[in-house]
N, C-alpha and C positions, 0 to 999 in steps of 0.2 A: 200672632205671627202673620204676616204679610205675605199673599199669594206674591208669588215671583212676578215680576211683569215680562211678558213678549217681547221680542223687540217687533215692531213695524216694519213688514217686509214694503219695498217697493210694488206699487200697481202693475201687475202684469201686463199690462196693454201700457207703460211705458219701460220697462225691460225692454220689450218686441218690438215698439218703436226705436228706441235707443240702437238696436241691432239689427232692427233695418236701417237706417239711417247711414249707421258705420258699413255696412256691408255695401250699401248704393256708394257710399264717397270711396270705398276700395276699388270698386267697379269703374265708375268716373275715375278715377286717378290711373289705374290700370289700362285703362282703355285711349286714356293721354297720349301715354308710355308709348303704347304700343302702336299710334299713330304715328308720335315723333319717330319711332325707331323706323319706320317701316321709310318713313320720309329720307331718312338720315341714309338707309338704304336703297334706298330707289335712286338719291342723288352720287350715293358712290357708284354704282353701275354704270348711269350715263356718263361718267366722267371716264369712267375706265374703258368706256364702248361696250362694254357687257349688251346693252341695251339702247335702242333709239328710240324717243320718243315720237308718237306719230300727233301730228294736228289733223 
């Protein structure tokens, strides 16, 4: 009879990698967003007079 074989897990230092990885491009992509939004934002106020911009 034949020992059962393991399966071969993945290298833990590329797990860790793998989800840093994903966590940084959530971050960058989040961090887009919330640029665009804030833009998208700041230009309805000036328009509406909410706010003037100063040079």
């Amino acid at each position: 009879m034949k020992p059962e074989r393991k399966k071969k897990l993945p290298n833990k230092k590329i797990i860790t990698s793998a989800k840093f990885e994903a966590k940084e491009q959530f971050t960058k992509s989040a961090l887009e967003n919330l640029k665009t939004e804030n833009k998208r934002l700041f230009n309805s106020l000036k328009e509406s007079g909410e706010i003037e911009e100063l040079n």
